[in-house]
C-alpha positions as CSV (number, residue, x, y, z in Angstrom):
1,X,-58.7,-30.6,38.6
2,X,-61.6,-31.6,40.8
3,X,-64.9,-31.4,39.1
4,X,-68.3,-31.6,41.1
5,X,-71.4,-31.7,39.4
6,X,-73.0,-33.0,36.2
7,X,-71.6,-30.1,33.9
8,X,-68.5,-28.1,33.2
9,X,-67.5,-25.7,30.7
10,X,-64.1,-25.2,30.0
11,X,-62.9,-21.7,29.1
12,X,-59.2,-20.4,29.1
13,X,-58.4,-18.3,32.1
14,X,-57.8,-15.0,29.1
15,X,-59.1,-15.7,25.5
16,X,-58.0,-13.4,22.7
17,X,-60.9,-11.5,21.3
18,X,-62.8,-13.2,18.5
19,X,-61.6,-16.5,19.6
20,X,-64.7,-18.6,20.7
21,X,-64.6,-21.9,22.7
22,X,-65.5,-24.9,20.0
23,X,-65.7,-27.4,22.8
24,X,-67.1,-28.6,26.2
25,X,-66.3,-30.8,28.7
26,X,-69.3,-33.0,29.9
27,X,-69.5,-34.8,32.8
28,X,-70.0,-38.8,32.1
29,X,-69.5,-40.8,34.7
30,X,-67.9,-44.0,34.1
31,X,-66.6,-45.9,36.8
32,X,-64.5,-43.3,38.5
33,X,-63.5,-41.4,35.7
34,X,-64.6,-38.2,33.9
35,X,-65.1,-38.8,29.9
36,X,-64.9,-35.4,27.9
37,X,-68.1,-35.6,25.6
38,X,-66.6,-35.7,21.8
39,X,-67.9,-33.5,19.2
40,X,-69.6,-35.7,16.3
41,X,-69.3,-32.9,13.7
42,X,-65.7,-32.6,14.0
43,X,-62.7,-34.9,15.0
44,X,-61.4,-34.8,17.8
45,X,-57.9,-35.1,16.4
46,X,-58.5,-32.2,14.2
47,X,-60.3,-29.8,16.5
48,X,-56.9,-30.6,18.9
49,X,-54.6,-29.5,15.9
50,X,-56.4,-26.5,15.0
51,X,-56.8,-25.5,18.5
52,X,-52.8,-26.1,19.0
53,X,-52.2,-24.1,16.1
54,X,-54.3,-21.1,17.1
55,X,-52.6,-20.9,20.5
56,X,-49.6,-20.9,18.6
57,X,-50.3,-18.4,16.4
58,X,-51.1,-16.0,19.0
59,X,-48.2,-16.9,21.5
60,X,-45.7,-15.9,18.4
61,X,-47.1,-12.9,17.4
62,X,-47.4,-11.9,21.3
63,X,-43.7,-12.7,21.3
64,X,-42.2,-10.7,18.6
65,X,-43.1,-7.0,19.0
66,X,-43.1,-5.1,15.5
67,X,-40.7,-3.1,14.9
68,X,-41.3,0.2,14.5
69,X,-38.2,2.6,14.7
70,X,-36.1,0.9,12.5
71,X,-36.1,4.3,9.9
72,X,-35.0,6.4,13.2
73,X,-32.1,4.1,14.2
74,X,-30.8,4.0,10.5
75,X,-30.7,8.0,10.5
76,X,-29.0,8.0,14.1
77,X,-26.4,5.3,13.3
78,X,-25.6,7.3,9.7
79,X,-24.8,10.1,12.2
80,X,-22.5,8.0,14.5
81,X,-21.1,6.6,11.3
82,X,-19.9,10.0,9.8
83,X,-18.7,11.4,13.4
84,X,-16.5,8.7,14.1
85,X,-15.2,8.9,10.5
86,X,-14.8,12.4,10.8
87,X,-13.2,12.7,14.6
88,X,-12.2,9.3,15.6
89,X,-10.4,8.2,11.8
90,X,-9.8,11.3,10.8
91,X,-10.7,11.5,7.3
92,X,-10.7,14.5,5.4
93,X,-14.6,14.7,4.9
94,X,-14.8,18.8,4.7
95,X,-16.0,18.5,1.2
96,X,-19.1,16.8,2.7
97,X,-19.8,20.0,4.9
98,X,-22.2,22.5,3.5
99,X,-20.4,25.9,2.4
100,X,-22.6,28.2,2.1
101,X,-20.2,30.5,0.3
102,X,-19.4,27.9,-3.1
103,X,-22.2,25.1,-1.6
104,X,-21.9,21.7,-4.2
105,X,-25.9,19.9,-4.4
106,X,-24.7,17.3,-2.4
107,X,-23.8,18.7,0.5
108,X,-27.8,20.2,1.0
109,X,-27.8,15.9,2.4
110,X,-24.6,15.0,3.2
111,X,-24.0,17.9,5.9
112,X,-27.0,16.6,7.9
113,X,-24.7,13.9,8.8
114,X,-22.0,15.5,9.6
115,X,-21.5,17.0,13.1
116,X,-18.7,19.4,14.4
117,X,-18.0,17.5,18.3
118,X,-19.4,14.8,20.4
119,X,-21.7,17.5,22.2
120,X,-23.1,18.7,19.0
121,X,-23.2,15.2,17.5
122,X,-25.4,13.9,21.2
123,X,-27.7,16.6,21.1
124,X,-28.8,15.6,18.0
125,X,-29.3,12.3,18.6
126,X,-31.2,12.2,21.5
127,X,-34.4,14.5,19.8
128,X,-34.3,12.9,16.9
129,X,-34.6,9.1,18.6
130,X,-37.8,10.2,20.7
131,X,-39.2,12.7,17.8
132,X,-38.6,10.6,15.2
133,X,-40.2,7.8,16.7
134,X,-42.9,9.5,17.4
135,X,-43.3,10.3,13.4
136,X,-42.2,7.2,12.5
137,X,-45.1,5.2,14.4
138,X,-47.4,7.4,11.8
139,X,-45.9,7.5,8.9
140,X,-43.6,5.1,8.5
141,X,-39.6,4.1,8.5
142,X,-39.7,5.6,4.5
143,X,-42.0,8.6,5.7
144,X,-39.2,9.7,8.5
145,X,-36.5,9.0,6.2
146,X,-37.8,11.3,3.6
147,X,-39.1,13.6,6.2
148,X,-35.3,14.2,7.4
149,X,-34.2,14.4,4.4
150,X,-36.2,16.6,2.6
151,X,-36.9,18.9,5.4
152,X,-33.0,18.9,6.3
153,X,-32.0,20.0,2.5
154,X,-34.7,22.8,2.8
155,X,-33.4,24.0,6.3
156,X,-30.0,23.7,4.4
157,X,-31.1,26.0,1.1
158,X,-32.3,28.6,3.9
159,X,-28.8,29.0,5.2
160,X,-27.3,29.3,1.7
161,X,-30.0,32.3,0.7
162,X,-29.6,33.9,4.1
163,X,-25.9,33.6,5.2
164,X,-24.3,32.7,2.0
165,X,-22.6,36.1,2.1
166,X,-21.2,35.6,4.9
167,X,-19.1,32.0,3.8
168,X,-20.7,30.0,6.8
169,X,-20.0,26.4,7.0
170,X,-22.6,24.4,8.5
171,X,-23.1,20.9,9.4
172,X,-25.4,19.0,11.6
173,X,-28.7,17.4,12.0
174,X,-30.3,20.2,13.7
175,X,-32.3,21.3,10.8
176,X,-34.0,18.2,10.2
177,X,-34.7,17.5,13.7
178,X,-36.2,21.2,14.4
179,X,-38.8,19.8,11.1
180,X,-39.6,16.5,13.5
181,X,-40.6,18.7,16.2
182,X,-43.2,20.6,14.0
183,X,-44.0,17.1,12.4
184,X,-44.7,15.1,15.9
185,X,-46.9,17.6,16.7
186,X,-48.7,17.9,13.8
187,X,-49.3,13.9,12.4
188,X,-49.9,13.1,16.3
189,X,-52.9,15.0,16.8
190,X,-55.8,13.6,17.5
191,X,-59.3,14.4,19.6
192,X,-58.7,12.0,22.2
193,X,-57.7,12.6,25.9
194,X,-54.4,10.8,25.6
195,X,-53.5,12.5,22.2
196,X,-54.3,16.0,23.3
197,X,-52.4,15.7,26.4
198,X,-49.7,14.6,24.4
199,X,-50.0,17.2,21.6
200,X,-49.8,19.8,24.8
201,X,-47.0,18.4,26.3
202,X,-45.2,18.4,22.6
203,X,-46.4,21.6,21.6
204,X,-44.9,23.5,24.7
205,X,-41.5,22.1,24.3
206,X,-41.7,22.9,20.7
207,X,-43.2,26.3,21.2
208,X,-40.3,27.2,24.0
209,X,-37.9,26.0,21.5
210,X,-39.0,28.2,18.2
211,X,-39.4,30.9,20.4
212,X,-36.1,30.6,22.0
213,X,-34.2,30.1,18.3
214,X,-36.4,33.2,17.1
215,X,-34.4,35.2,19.6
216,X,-31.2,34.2,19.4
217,X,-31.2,34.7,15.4
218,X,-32.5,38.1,15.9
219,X,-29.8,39.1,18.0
220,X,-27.0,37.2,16.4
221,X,-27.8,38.0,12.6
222,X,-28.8,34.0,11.6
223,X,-25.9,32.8,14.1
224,X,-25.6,32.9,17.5
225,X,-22.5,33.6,19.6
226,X,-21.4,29.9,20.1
227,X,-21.8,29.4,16.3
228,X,-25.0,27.7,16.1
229,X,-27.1,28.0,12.6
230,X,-30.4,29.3,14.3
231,X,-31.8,30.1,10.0
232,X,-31.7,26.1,9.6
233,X,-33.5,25.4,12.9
234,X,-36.2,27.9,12.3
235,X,-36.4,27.2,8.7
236,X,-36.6,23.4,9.9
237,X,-39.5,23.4,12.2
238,X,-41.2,25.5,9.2
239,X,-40.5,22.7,6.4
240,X,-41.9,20.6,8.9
241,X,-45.3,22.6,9.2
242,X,-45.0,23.0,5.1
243,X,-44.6,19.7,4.8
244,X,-48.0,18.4,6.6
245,X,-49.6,20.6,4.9
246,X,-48.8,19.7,1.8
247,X,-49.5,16.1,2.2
248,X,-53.0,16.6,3.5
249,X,-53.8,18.8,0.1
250,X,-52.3,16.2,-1.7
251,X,-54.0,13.5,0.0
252,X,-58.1,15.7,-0.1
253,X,-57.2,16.3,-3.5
254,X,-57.1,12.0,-4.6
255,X,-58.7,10.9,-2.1
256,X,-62.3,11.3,-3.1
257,X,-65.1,12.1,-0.2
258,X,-67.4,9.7,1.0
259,X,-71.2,9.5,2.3
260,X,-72.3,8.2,5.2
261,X,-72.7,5.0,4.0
262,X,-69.7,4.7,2.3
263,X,-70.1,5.6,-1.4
264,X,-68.0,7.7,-3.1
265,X,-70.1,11.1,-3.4
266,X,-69.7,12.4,-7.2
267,X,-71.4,15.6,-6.4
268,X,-68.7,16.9,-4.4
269,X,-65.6,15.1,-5.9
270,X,-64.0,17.2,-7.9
């Protein structure tokens, strides 16, 4: 580096925010080289370590992204897992199916998991990897896994109340990802210019979607003419509505309201 002049400050090229310069370079000639001026308040030998292990610091969190759709792949690979069970090793896993007819507790899960060929099993998959990482980055690898559960068993209920006199057997994801369209929509939301073009992107798909199911189960009885369970799809993407909605009572009813300035205001807490 070349340096002309009396005085030259040294600052990196792109600092991370909050990170200040601690030093300067001054220019001291002496003979025909340039001395750096030393700090007398702090050691040189320390400012370098502490400087070294800042850059550090940074550089390794730059490096490792966080993870954040490790709940999503867990439900996905589950699926894999129990098609290639079902169709590739053929094990007798029937009892896992949801009868709706003489239906067993566990099956309300179990089924979710279960799907009936390898075009049923990918059209799953493929929602419920961009949905459910799109719920996942809000609430969480727990909050989607309970999510798809819990939303799933209700879809799963809905078919037993509505075609249980009909001794459907259903299996598939479907239910649960019908609630992660409702839910991506919903915990997304925000009043900001990329949020709202991404809650109107969402919210057409998922409109086009309930509409379409809504039509087919009307003219099908609950199933539609290639066998699909439209009752846990629509019942799906309603547990998923339910489900926000319940959280957000929950969460107004403990979480006490604040004042402007931060304290908790007794008046209205309640």
């Amino acid at each position: 580096m070349t340096v002309v002049g009396a005085f030259v400050s040294h600052t990196p090229f792109c600092r991370p925010t909050g990170l200040k310069p601690t030093f300067r370079f001054c220019g001291i000639r002496d003979g025909t080289r340039l001395q750096p001026a030393r700090n007398r308040s702090q050691p040189p030998v320390r400012l370098s370590l502490e400087l070294t292990n800042t850059a550090g610091a940074l550089e390794e969190t730059r490096r490792v992204p966080k993870a954040r759709d490790k709940g999503t792949l867990l439900l996905c690979m589950i699926c894999v897992v129990g098609y290639i069970v079902d169709h590739i090793a053929h094990l007798p896993i029937s009892w896992l199916y949801l009868h709706t007819a003489k239906w067993a507790p566990h099956q309300l899960v179990t089924s979710l998991f279960c799907h009936a060929s390898f075009d049923h099993l990918s059209s799953n998959l493929f929602p419920l990897l961009v949905f459910g990482r799109f719920v996942e980055e809000e609430a969480g690898a727990l909050g989607i896994i309970l999510a798809f559960l819990v939303c799933g068993a209700c879809a799963n209920i809905a078919s037993i109340l509505l075609l249980g006199g009909a001794g459907v057997v259903s299996l598939g994801a479907s239910g649960s990802v019908f609630s992660l369209f409702s839910l991506a929509v919903l915990v997304r939301f925000r009043f900001t210019i990329g949020r709202l073009v991404e809650a109107f992107i969402l919210s057409t798909h998922v409109a086009s979607r309930f509409r379409n199911e809504i039509m087919q189960a009307a003219r099908g009885g609950g199933i539609g003419p290639i066998r699909v369970n439209h009752v846990a799809h629509i019942a799906g993407a309603l547990c998923g509505v339910l489900l926000v909605i319940l959280l957000n009572m929950i969460v107004r009813r403990f979480d006490p309201p604040t004042s402007k300035s931060g304290q908790i205001d007794r008046n209205t807490f309640s």
